[in-house]
C-alpha positions as CSV (number, residue, x, y, z in Angstrom):
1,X,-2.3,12.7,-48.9
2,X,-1.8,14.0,-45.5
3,X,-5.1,12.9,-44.5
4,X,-4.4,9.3,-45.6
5,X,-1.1,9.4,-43.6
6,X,-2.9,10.0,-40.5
7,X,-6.1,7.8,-40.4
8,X,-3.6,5.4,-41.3
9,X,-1.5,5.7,-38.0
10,X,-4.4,5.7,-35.9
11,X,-6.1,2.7,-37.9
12,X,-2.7,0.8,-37.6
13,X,-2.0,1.8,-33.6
14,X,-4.9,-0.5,-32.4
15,X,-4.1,-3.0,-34.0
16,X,-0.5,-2.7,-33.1
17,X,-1.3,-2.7,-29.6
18,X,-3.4,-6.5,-30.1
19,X,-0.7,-7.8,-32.6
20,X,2.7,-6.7,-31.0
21,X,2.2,-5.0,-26.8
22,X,-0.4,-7.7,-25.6
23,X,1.5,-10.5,-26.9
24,X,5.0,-9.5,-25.8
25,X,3.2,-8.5,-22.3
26,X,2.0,-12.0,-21.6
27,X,5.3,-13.5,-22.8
28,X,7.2,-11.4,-20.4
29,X,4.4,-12.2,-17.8
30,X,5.2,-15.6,-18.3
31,X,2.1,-16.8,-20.3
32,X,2.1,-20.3,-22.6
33,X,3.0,-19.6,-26.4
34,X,-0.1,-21.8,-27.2
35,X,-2.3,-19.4,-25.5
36,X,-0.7,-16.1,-26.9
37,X,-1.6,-18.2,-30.2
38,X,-4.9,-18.4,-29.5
39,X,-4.9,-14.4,-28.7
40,X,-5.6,-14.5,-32.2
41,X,-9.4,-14.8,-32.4
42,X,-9.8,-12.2,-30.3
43,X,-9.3,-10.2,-33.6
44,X,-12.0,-12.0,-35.6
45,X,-13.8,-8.7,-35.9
46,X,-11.3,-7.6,-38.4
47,X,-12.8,-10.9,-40.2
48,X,-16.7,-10.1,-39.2
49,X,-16.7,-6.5,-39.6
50,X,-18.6,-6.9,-42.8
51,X,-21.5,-7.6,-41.5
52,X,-22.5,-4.1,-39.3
53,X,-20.4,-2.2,-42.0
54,X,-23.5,-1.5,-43.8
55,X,-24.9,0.7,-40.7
56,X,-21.6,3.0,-41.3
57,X,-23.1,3.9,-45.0
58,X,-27.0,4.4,-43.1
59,X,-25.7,7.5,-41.0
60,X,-27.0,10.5,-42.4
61,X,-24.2,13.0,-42.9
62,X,-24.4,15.8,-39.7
63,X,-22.1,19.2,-39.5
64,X,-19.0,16.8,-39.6
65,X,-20.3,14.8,-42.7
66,X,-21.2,11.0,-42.9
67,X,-17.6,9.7,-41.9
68,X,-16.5,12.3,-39.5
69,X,-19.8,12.1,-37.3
70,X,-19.3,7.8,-37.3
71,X,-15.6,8.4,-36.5
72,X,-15.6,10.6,-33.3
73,X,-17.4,8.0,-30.8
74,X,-15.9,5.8,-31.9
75,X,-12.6,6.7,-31.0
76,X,-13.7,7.7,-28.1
77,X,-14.7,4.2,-26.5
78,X,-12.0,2.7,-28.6
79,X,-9.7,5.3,-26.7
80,X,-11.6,4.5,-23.1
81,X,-11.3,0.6,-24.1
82,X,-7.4,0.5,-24.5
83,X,-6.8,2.9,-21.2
84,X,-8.9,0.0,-19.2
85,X,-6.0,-2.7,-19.8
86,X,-4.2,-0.7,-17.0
87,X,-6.4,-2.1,-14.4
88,X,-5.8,-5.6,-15.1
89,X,-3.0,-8.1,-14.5
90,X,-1.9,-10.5,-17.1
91,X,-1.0,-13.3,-14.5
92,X,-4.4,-13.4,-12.6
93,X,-7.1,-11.6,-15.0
94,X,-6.0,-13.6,-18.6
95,X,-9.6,-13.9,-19.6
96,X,-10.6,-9.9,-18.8
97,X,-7.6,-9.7,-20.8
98,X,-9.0,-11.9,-23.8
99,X,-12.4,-10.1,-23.4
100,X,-11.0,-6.5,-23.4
101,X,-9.1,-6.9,-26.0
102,X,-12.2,-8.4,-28.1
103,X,-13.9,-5.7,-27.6
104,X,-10.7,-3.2,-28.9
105,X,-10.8,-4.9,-32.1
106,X,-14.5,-4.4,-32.3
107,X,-13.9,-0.8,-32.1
108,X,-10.6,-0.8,-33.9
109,X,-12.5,-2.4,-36.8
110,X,-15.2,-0.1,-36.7
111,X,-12.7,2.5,-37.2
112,X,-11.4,0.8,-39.8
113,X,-14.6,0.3,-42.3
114,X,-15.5,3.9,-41.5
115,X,-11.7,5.2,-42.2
116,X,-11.2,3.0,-45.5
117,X,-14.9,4.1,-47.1
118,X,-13.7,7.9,-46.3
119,X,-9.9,7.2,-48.1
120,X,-12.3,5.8,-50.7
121,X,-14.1,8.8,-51.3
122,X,-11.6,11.3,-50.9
123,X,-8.8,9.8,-53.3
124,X,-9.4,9.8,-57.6
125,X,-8.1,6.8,-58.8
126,X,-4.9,7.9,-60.2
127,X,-4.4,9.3,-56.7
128,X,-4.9,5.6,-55.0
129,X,-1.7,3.9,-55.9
130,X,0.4,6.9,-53.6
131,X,-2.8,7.6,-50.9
132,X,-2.8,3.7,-49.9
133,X,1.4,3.5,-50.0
134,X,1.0,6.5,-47.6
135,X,-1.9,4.8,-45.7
136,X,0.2,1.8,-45.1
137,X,3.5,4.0,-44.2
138,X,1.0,5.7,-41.3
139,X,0.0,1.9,-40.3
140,X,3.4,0.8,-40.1
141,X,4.7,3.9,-37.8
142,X,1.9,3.9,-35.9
143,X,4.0,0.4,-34.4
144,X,6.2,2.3,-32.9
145,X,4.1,3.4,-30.0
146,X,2.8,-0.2,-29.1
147,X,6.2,-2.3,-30.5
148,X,9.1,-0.1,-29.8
149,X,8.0,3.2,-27.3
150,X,5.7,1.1,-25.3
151,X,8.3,-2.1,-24.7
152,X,11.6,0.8,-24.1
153,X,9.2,2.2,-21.4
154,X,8.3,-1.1,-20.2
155,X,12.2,-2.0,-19.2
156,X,11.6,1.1,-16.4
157,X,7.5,1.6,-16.3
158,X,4.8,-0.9,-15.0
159,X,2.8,-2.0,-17.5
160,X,-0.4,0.1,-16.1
161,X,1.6,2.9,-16.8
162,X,2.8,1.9,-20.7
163,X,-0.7,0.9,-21.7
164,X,-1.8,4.1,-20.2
165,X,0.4,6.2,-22.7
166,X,-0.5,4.1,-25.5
167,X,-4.1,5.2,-24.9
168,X,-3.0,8.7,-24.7
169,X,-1.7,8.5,-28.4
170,X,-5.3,6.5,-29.3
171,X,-6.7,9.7,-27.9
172,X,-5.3,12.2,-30.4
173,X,-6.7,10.9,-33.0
174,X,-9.4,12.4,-31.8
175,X,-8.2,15.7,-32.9
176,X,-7.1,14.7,-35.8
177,X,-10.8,13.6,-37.1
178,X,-11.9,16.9,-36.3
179,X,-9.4,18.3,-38.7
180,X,-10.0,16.1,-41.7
181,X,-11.1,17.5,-44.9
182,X,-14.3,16.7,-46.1
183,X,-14.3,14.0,-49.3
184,X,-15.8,15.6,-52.4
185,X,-17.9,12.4,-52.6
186,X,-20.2,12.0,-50.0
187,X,-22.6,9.5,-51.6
188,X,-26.6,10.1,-50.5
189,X,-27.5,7.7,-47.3
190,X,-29.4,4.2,-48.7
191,X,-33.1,4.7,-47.3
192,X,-33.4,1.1,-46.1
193,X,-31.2,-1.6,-44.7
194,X,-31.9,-3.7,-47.7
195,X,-30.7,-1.6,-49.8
196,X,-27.4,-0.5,-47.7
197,X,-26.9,-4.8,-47.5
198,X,-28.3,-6.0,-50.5
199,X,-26.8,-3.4,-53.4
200,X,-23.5,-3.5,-52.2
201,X,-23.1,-7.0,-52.7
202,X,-25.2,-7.3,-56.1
203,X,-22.7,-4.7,-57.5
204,X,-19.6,-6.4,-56.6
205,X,-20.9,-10.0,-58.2
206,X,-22.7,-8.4,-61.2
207,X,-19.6,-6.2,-62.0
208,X,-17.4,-9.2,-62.8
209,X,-19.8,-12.2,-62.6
210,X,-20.1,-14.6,-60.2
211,X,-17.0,-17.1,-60.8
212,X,-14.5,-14.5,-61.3
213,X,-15.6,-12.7,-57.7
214,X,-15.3,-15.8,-55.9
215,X,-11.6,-16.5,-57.6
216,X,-10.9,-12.8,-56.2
217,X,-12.0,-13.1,-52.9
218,X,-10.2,-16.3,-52.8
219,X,-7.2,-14.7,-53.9
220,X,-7.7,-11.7,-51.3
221,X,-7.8,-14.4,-48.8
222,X,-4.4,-16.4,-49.8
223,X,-2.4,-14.2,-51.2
224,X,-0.9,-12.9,-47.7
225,X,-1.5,-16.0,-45.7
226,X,2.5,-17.3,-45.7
227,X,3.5,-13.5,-45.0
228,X,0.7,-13.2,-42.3
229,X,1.3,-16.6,-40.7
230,X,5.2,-15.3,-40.4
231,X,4.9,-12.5,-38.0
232,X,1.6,-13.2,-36.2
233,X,4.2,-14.4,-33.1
234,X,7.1,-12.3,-34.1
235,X,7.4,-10.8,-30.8
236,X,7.5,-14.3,-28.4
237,X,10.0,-15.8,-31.5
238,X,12.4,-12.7,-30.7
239,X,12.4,-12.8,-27.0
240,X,12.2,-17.0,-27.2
241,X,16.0,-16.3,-29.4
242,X,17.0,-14.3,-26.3
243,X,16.8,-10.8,-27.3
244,X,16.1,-8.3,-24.9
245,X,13.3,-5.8,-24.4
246,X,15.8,-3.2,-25.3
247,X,16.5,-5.1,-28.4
248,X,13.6,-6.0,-29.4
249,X,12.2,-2.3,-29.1
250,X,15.0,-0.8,-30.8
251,X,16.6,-3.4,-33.5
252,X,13.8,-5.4,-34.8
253,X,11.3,-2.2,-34.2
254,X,13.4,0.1,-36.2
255,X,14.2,-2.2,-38.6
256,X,10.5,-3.0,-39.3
257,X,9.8,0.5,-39.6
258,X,12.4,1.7,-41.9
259,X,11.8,-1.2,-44.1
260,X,8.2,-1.3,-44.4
261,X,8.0,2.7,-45.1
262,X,10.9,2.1,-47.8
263,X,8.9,-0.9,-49.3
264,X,5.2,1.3,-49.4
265,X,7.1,4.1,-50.9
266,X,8.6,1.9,-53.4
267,X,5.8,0.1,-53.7
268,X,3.5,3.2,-54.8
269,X,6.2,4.8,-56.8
270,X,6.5,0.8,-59.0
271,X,2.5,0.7,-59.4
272,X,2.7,3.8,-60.9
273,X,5.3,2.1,-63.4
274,X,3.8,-1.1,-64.2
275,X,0.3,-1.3,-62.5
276,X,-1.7,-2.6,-59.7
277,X,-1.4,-6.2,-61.2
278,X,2.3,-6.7,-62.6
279,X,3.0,-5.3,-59.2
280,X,1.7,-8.4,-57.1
281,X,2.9,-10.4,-58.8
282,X,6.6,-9.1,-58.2
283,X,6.3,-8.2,-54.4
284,X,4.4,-11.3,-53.9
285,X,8.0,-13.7,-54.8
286,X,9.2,-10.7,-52.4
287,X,7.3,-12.0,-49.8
288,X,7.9,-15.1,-50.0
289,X,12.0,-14.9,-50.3
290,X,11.7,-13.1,-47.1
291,X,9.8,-15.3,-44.9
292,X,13.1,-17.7,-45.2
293,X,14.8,-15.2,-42.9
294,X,13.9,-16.0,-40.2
295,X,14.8,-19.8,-40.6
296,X,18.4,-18.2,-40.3
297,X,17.6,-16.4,-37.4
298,X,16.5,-19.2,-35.7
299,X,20.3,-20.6,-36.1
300,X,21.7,-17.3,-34.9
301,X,19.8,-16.3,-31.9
302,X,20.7,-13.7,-29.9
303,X,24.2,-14.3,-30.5
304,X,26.9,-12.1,-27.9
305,X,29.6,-12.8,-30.6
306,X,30.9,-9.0,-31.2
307,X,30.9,-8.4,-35.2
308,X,34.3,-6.9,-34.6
309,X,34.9,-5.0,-38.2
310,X,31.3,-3.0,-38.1
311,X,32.2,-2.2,-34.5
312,X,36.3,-0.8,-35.5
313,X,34.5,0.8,-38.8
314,X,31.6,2.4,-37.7
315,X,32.8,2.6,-33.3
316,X,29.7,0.6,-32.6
317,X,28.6,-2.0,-30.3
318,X,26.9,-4.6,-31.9
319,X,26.5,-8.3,-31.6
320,X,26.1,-10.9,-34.7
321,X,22.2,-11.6,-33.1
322,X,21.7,-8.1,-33.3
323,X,23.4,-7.6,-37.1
324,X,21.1,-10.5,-37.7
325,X,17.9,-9.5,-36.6
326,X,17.9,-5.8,-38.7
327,X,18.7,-7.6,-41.7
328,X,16.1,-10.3,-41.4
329,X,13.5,-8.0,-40.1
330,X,14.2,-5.1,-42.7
331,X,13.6,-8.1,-45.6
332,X,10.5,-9.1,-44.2
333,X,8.9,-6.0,-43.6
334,X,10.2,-4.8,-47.0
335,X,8.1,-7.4,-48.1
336,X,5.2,-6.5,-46.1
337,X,5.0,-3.1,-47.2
338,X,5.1,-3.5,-51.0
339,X,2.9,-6.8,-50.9
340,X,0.2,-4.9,-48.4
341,X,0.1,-1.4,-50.8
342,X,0.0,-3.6,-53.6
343,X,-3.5,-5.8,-51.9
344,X,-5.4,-2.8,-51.2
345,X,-5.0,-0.5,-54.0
346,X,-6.5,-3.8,-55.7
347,X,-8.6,-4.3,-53.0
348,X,-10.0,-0.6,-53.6
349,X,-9.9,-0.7,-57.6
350,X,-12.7,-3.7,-57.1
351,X,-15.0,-1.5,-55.3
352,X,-17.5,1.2,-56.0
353,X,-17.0,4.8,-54.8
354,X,-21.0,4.9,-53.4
355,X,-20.9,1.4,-51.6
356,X,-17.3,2.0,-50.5
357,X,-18.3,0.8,-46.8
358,X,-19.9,-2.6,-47.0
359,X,-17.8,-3.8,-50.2
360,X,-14.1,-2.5,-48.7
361,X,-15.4,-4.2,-45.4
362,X,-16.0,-7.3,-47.4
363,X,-13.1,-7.4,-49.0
364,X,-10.7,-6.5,-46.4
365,X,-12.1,-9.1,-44.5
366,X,-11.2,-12.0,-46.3
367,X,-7.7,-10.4,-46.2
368,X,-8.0,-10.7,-42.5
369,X,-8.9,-14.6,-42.0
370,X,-5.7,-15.7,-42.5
371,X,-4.4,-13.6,-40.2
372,X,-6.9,-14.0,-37.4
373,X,-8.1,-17.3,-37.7
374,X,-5.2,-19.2,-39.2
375,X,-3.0,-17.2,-36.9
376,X,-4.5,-18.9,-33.6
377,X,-3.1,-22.4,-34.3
378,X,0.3,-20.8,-35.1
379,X,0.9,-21.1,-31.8
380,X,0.6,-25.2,-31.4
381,X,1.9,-25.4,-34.6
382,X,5.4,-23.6,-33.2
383,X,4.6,-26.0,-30.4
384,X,4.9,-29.4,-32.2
385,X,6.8,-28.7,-35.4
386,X,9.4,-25.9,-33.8
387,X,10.5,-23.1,-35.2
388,X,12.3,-23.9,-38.2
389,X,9.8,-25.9,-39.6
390,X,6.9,-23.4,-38.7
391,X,9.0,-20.7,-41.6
392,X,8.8,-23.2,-44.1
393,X,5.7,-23.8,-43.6
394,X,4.8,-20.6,-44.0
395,X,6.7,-20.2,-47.2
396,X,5.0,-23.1,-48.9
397,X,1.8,-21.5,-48.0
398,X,2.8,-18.7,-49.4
399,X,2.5,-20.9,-52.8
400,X,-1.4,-20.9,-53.8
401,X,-1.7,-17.2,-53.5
402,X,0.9,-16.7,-56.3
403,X,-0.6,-19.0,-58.5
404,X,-4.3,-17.5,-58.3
405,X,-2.3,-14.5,-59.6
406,X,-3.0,-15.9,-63.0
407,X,-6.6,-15.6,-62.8
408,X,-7.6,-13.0,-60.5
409,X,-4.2,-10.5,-61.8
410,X,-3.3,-11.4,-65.1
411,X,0.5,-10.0,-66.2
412,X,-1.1,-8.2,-68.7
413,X,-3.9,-6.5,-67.9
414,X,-5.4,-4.2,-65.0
415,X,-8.3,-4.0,-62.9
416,X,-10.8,-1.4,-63.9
């Protein structure tokens, strides 16, 4: 459990750093929402990462083991990769910026395949429902280095400097590789390429037929594309309502932290009540409740009104924008943490243990899309339609994912 923790934080902090810091960076540098927007496809290996994921299964395992001896270099370039943003600026060098950060989530997704095959392994699957909720708790405080520690710093550090210490976390994960226990499943190396491609994906079809694998992939792909739409520009919406970096690194970081560890903890603990399925379907209407938030938010802004009775009670300083923001915020990521625990546990019950590489890469991937490539027209989209409409936009794509609940999650049964 400790080790699923961990490679959870340091899967997560990557991606934090493309997601939340280099978006809020630009914004603050004074860069166009559309192309913050388009900042999105940089991350299409997240989407893509299926394909090369069968050369993590080929390594032969060394003194660390199959996953530990993959892991190491990587992190190591993915380490060298995020120190180099120091060198550029985001006024002048926007397209080093776009490529650099390509390259990150090349490596970041590397790390990920080779990270989610070893959780795989290492987990029984009773144990899956609590490894993945404490997989997705290390994922979501690994944003406090990039989205709250790295924009507090900014208010009094260059930006070289910031992106510099970020790195330094990246780093020591490092060290924690080295220390990881070995899975009692380390599966025998396929001989060929065909075999490490081709058997993969003939297992997944052939275990459930054709039809029903493409209405779960489809699901996979939909099921989080409302929630993912929502906060793929969280960081220009705050600071567009006027909050500060101080705010925006403490209220709405904090609040996304508490609330998304609460909703994986509560999300593990409910699977292990009613199941991987009954549970998506409940913290999917979750989801979508809480992507309405923000259309409130939108009406509040940054509001300097002083919420006088919280301040007498509690001898606090706190504006009504502020109040706002941690309660939105908390809701949403709530929502992100129980519907995300919920997705992979599923996402892992569909695979097998000995082609846990290639077929979690697969999957996973089609969980990404939405975010990646659907997530690079949010920024015209805020553009043209503003704001408000934008959330309920969202929302109502949050509709066909709930309904492909009925085939690919029945109420009453469970994924075996």
């Amino acid at each position: 459990m400790l080790a699923s923790i961990l490679t959870g934080f340091f899967s997560g902090l990557p991606l934090y750093l493309l997601f939340q810091l280099i978006p809020a960076w630009l914004r603050f540098e004074g860069i166009d929402l559309a192309t913050i927007g388009l900042f999105n496809l940089i991350q299409l290996p997240y989407v893509w990462k299926f394909l090369w994921s069968p050369l993590a299964d080929r390594v032969s395992p060394k003194r660390f083991g199959r996953r530990k001896t993959t892991l190491i270099p990587v992190q190591i370039l993915l380490t060298l990769s995020i120190s180099a943003f120091a060198l550029l600026d985001a006024k002048v060098d926007i397209y080093l910026i776009a490529g650099l950060s390509f390259i990150v989530a090349f490596y970041s997704a590397t790390q990920d395949i080779v990270i989610e095959a070893y959780r795989r392994e290492l987990l029984e699957a009773d144990e899956l429902g609590m490894g993945n909720s404490l997989a997705v708790n290390g994922y979501r405080i690994s944003s406090l280095v990039p989205g709250s520690l790295a924009l507090i710093l900014a208010d009094a550090w260059p930006w070289s400097w910031v992106l510099l210490s970020v790195s330094f976390v990246m780093g020591l994960g490092i060290l924690v590789t080295l220390w990881l226990p070995q899975s009692e499943v380390e599966p025998k190396p396929p001989k060929t390429l065909k075999e490490a491609v081709i058997e993969p994906l003939h297992d997944f079809f052939s275990k459930i037929g054709i039809k029903p694998a493409l209405i779960t992939l489809l699901f996979i792909f939909l099921y989080k594309l409302g929630d993912n739409m929502a906060v793929s520009l969280a960081q220009p919406f705050y600071i567009d309502m006027g909050f500060s970096k101080i705010e925006i690194g403490t209220v709405a970081k904090f609040s996304a932290l508490w609330s998304s560890i609460a909703g994986g903890l509560l999300g593990g603990l409910v699977m292990l009540k009613v199941g991987v399925n009954r549970s998506l379907w409940l913290f999917g209407v979750v989801q979508m409740a809480s992507i309405l938030g923000y259309v409130q938010l939108t009406k509040v802004g940054a509001n300097p009104e002083i919420v006088t009775w919280l301040a007498d009670y509690f001898s606090l300083h706190v504006t009504s924008g502020e109040l706002w923001l941690f309660g939105v915020v908390s809701f949403e990521y709530i929502g992100v943490g129980l519907g995300t625990v919920a997705l992979v546990s599923y996402i892992f019950l569909q695979t097998n243990k000995s082609l846990a590489a290639t077929q979690i890469a697969l999957l996973t991937s089609f969980s990404t899309i939405p975010r990646v490539v659907v997530g690079s027209s949010t920024g015209f989209l805020v553009d043209s339609m503003g704001w408000v409409n934008f959330y309920y936009l969202c929302f109502f794509l949050a509709i066909p994912g709930m309904l492909l609940l009925i085939k690919a999650a029945p109420w009453n049964t469970e994924p075996k």
